[in-house]
DOKOL-334080 format. One record per residue (C-alpha): residue in one letter; chain; y, z, x. Coordinates in Angstrom, 3 decimals. Each point is the difference from the previous one (the first is absolute). Layout:
// residues N
   code   unit         py         pz         px
      a      A          Y          Z          X
...
//
This chain:
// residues 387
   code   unit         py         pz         px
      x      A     93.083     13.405    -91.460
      x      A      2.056     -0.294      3.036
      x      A      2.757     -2.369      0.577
      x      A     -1.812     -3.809     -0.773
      x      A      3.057     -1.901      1.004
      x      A     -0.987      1.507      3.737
      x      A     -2.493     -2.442      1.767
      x      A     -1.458     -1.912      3.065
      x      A     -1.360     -2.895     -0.366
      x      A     -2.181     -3.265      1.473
      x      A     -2.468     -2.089     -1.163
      x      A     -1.410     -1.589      3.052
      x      A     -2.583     -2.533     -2.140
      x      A      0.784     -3.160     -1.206
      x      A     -1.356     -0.680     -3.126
      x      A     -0.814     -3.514     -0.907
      x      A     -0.440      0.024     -4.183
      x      A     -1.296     -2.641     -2.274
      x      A     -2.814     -2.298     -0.999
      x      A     -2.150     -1.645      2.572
      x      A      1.721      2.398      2.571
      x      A     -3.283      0.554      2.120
      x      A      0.810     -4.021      1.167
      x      A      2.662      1.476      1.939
      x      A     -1.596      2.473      2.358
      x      A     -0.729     -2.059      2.927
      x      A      3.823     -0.951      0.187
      x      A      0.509      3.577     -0.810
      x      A     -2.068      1.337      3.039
      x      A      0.453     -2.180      2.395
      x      A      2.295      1.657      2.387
      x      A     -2.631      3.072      0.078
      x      A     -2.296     -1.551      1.406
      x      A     -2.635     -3.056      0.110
      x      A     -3.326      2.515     -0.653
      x      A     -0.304      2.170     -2.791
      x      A     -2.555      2.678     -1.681
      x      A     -0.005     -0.811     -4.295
      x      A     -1.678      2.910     -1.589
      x      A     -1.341     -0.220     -3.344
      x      A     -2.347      1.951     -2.129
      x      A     -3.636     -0.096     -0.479
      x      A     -0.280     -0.968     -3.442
      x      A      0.301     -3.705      0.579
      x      A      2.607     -0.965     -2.342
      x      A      2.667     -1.251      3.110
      x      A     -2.696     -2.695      0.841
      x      A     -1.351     -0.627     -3.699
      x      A      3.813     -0.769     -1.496
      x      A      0.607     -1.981      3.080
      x      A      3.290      2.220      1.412
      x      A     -1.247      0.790      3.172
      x      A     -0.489     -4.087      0.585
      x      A      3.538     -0.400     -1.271
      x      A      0.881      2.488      2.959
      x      A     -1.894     -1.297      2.584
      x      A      0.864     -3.193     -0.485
      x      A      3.887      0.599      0.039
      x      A     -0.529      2.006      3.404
      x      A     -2.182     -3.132      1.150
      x      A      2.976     -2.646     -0.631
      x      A      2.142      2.409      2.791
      x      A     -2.378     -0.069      2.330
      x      A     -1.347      3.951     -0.991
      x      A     -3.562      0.746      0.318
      x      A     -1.625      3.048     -1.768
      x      A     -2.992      2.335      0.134
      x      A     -0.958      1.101     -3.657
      x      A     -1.223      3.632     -0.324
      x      A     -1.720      0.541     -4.036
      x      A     -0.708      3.336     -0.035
      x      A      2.273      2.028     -1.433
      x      A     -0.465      2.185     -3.517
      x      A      1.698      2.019     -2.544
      x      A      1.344      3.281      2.114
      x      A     -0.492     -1.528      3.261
      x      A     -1.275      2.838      3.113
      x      A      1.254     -0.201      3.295
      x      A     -3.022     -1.134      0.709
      x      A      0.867     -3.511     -0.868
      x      A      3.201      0.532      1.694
      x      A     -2.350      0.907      3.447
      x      A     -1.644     -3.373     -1.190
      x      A      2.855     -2.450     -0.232
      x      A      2.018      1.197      2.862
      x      A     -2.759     -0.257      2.756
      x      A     -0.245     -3.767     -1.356
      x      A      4.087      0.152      0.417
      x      A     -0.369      0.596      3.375
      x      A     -3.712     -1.916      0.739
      x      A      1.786     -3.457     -1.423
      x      A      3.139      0.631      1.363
      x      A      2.005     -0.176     -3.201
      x      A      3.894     -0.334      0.164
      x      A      0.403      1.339     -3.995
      x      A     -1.824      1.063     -3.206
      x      A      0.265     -1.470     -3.084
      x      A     -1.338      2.551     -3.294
      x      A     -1.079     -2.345     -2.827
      x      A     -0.611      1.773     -2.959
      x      A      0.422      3.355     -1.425
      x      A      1.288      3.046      1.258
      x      A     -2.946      1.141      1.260
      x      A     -0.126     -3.688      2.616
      x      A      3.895      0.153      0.648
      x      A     -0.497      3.985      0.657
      x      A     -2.546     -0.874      2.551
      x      A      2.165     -2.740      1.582
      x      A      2.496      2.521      0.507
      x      A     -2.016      2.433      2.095
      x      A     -2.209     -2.075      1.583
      x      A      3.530     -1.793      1.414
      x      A      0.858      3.616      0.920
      x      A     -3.479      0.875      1.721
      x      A     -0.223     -3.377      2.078
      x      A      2.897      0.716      1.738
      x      A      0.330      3.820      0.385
      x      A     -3.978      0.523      0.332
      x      A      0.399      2.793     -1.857
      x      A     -3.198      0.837     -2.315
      x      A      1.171     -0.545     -3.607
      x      A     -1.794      3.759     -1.086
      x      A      3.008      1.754      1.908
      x      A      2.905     -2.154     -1.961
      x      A     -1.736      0.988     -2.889
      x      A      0.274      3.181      0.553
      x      A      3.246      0.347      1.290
      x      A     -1.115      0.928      3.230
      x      A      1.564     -2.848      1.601
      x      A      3.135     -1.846     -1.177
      x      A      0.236     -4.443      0.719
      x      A      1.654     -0.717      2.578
      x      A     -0.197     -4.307      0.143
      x      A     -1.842     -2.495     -2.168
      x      A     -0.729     -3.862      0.798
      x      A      2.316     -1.909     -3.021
      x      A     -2.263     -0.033     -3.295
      x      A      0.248     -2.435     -3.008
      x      A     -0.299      1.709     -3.591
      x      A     -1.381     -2.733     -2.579
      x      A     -0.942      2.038     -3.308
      x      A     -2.134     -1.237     -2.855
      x      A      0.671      3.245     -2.345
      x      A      3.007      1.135     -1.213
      x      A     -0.436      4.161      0.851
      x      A      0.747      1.183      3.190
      x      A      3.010     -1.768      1.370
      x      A     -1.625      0.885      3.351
      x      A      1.551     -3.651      0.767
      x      A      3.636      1.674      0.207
      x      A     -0.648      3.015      1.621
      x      A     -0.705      2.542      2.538
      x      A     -3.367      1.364     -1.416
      x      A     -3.560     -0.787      0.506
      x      A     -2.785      2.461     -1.832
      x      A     -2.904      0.455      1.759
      x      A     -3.826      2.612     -0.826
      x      A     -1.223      2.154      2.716
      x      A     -3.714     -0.026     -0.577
      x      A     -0.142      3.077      1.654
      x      A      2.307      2.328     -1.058
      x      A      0.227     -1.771     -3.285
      x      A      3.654     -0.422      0.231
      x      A      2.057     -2.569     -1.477
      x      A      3.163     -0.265      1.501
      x      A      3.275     -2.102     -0.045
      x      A      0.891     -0.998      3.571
      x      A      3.833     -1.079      0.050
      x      A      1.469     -1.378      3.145
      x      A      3.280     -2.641      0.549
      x      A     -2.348     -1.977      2.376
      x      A     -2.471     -1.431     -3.081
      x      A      2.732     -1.455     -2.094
      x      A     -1.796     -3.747     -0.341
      x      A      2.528     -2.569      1.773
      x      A     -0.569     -2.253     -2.779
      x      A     -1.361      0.304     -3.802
      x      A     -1.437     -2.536     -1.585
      x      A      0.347      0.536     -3.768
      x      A     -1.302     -2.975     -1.883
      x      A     -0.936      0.806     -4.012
      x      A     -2.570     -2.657     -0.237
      x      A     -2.188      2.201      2.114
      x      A     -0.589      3.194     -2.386
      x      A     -0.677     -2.705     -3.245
      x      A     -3.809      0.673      1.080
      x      A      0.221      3.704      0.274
      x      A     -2.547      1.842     -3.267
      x      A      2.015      1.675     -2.789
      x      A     -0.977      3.330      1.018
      x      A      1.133      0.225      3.944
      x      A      3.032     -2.138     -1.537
      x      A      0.835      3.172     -2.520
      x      A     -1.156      2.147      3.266
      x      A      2.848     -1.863      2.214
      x      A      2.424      0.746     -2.433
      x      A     -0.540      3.566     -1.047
      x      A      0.320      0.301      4.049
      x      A      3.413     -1.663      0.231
      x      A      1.466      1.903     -3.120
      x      A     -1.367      3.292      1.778
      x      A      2.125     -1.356      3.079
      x      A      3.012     -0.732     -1.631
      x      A     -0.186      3.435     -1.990
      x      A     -0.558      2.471      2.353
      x      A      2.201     -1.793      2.314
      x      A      2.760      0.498     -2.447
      x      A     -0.618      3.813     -0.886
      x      A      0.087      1.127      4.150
      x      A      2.905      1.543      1.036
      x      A      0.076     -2.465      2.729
      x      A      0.867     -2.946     -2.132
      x      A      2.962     -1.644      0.610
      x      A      2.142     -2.927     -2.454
      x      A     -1.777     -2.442      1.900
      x      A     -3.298      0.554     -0.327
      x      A      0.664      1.596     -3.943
      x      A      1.242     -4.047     -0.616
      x      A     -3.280     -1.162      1.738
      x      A     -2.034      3.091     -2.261
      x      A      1.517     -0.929     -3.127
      x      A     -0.266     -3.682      0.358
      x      A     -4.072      0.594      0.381
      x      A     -0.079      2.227     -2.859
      x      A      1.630     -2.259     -2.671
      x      A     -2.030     -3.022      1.436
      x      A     -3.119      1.432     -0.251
      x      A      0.270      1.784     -3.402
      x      A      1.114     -3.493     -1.376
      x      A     -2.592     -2.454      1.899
      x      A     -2.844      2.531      0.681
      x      A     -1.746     -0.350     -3.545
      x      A      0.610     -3.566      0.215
      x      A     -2.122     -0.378      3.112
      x      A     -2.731      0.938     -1.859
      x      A      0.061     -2.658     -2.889
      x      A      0.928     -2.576      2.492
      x      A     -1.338      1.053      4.044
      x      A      0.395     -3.995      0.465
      x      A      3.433     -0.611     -0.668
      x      A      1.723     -0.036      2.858
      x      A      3.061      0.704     -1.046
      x      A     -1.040      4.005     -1.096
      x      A     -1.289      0.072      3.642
      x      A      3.158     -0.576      1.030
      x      A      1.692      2.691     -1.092
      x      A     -2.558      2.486      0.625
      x      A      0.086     -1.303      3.823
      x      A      3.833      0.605     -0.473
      x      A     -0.438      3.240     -1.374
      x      A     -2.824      1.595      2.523
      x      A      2.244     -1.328      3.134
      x      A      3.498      1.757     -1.862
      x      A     -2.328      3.025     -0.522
      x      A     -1.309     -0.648      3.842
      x      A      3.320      0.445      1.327
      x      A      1.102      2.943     -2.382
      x      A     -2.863      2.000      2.030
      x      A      0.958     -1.123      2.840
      x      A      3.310      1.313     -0.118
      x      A     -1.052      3.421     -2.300
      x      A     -3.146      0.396      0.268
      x      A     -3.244      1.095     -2.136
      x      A     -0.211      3.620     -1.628
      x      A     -3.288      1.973     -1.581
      x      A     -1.305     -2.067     -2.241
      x      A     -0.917     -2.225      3.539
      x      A     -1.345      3.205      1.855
      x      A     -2.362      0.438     -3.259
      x      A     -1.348     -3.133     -0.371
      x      A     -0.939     -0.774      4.120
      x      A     -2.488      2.684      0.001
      x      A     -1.509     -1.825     -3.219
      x      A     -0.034     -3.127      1.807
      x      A     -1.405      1.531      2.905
      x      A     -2.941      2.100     -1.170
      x      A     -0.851     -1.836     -3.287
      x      A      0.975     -3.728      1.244
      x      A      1.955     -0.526     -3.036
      x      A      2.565     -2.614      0.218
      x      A      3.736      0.995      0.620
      x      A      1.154     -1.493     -2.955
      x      A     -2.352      1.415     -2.183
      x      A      0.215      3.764      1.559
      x      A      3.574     -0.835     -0.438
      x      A     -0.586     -0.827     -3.819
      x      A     -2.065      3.385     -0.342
      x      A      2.915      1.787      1.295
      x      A      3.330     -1.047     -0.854
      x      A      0.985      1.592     -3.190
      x      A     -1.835      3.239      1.059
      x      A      2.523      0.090      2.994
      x      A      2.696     -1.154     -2.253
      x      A     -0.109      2.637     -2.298
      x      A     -0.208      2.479      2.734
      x      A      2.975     -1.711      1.729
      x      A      2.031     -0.400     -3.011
      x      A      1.886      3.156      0.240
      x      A      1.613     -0.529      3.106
      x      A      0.730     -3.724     -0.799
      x      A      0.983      0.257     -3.589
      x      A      3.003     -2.397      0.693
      x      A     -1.315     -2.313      1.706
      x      A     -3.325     -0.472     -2.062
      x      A      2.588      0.016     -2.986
      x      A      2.491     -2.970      1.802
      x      A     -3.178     -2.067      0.198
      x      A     -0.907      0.266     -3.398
      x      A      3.548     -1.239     -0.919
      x      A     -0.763     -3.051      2.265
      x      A     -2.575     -0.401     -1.922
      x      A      1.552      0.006     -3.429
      x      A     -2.083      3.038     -0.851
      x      A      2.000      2.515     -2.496
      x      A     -0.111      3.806     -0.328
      x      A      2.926      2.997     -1.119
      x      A      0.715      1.079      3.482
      x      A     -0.935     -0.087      3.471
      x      A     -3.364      1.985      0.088
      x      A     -1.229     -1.814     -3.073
      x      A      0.487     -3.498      1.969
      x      A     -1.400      1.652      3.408
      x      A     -3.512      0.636     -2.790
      x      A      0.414     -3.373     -1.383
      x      A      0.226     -1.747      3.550
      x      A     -4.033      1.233      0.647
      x      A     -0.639     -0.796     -2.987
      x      A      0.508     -3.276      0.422
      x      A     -1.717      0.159      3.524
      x      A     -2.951      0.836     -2.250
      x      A      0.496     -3.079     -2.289
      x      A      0.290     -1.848      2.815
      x      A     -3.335      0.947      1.637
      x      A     -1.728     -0.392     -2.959
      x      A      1.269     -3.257     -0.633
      x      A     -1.142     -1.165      3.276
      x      A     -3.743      1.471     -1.441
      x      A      0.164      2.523      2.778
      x      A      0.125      3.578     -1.550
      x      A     -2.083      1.036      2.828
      x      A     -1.019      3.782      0.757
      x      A     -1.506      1.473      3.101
      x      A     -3.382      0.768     -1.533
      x      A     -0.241     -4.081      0.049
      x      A      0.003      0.247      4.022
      x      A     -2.759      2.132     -0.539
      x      A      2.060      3.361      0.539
      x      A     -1.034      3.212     -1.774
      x      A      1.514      3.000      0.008
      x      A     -1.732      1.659      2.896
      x      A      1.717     -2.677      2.274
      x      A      3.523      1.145     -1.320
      x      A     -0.053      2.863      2.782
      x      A     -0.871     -2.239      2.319
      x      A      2.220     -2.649     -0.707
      x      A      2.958      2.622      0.179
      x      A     -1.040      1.031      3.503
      x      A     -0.350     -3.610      1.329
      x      A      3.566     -0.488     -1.419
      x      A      1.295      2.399      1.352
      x      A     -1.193     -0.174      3.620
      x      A      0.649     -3.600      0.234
      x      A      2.727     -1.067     -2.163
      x      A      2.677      3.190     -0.176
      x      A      2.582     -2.594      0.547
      x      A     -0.128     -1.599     -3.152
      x      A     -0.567      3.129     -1.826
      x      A      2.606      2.088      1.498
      x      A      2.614     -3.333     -0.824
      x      A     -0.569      0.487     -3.542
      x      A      3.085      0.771     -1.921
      x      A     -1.543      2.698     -1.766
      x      A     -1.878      2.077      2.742
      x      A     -3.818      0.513     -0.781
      x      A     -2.067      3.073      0.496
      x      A     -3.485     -0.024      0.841
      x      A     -1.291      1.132     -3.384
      x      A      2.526     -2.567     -1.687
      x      A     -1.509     -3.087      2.087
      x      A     -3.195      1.311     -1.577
      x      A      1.382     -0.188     -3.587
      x      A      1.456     -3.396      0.509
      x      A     -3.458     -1.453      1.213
      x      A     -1.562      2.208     -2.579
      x      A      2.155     -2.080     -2.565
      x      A     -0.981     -3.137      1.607
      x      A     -3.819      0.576     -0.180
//
């Protein structure tokens, strides 16, 4: 690893953190503008649970109106994005506000991007074009995976090309994120176990790159003991708000970690998952993390085996703690009732080729930031695992 106490850097968001937190967005907002876009998803839970009131009505008591756009799903396509920044630009919006998951906060981000620039959101997901200006967005999240909220990133699917990409630019860091617990007490056990599987993922990988530096291996390890002690317990008890708390906590440390590191192979595996067999991140995630671990393990024997001492797990030497650190990835998963496998996305093996190809055209950044570098035929035999 290269010198960690060498870094840059600036977290332009503030983050506003605790119960009934969503009560202070209008105050939060209003010096970005008195019109804004909220974006939620499709599924109608924002409406049904009564947050996107709560958020409407702080924005109403400082004199904010809104335009509400409820169409957003699970691996959004940039044609949403086309979508919700034409209606940036037809209402005359001064911000955007994402309410929900990643996949609404990820959409705020480039739709903020597109409204201004008028740049078609296919070519930022490819990389042909890089963002150059964003109107101010507003991150509110009601899962505790992505820590999109604290970031650079946004994720979007090119229908086309079938190409799931991260898109990273300074300009979509959210001016403000809302963080407020009492919103994820609603979210189902199994995207709750999904959110989490996707912040450990963060906080690992983010902690194996050579890019990592002290700061953002403090932000990585403070996700990974959090979630290994309050994941399970999310499960007995999704209502207590208390669990929620620290998984929030955990997903925006883990957030930050790839914000300042990165993501490595096990993310350019699972997006072309996502984006052919509309699995959900977390899950894909939960297919694939011990696969890539074990590969991976090798090259990050130390640090696999310095977590496992965090985590009061024992073993004889260093390689025997690095073994008993995934193991305890696995107990974790399981715990969480989530010992997925890609076969459950409906994969079979006579995808695996083409899964390889996809990841390969479209996410060799990821893969080629692994710590251990992958062939070809070895991303097939870590999918082949997975399946």
């Amino acid at each position: 690893m290269n010198n960690t106490f060498s870094f840059t850097y600036r977290l332009p968001t503030e983050i506003i953190f605790g119960r009934n937190a969503i009560e202070k967005t209008g105050k939060s907002s209003q010096e970005l503008g008195k019109k804004a876009l909220v974006i939620i998803t499709k599924g109608g839970s924002m409406r049904r649970y009564g947050y996107l009131d709560k958020l409407l009505k702080s924005l109403e008591k400082y004199n904010i109106s809104s335009v509400v756009y409820d169409k957003v799903s699970t691996n959004p396509t940039v044609e949403i994005v086309r979508e919700t920044s034409k209606l940036v630009q037809e209402q005359n919006c001064d911000f955007v506000i994402g309410l929900g998951g990643g996949s609404a906060i990820d959409v705020a981000k480039v739709t903020a991007a597109c409204a201004v620039t008028n740049v078609d959101p296919k070519d930022y997901t490819l990389g042909i074009e890089k963002i150059e200006g964003a109107l101010p967005i507003v991150a509110i999240p009601t899962t505790h995976g992505t820590g999109t909220e604290v970031n650079k990133y946004a994720v979007l699917t090119d229908t086309d090309t079938k190409a799931k990409r991260g898109i990273a630019s300074t300009k979509i860091y959210p001016k403000v994120a809302i963080i407020d617990p009492l919103l994820s007490i609603t979210l189902p056990k199994r995207l709750s176990a999904a959110t989490v599987v996707d912040a450990l993922s963060h906080a690992i990988e983010a902690y194996v790159k050579k890019e990592a530096t002290k700061i953002s291996m403090i932000y990585s390890e403070e996700a990974i003991k959090t979630i290994f002690n309050y994941g399970p317990q999310v499960i007995k008890d999704p209502t207590d708000v208390r669990i929620r708390e620290h998984l929030l906590w955990a997903s925006m440390c883990a957030g930050i970690s790839i914000d300042i590191a990165g993501t490595t192979l096990c993310h350019g595996l699972e997006h072309p998952v996502s984006a052919l067999f509309n699995a959900h991140h977390g899950e894909g995630l939960a297919a694939l993390l011990v696969p890539w671990a074990r590969f991976t393990r090798p090259a990050v024997e130390k640090h696999f085996g310095k977590l496992a001492l965090m985590l009061g797990l024992h073993g004889n030497d260093i390689e025997e703690l690095s073994y008993a650190f995934i193991e305890e990835i696995s107990v974790l998963i399981d715990r969480l009732k989530l010992n997925l496998k890609l076969r459950d996305f409906g994969v079979k093996e006579k995808h695996i080729d083409l899964l390889v190809e996809n990841a390969l055209s479209f996410m060799k950044y990821n893969i080629d930031s692994n710590p251990r570098p992958a062939s070809r035929a070895e991303i097939r035999n870590i999918l082949l695992e997975a399946l």
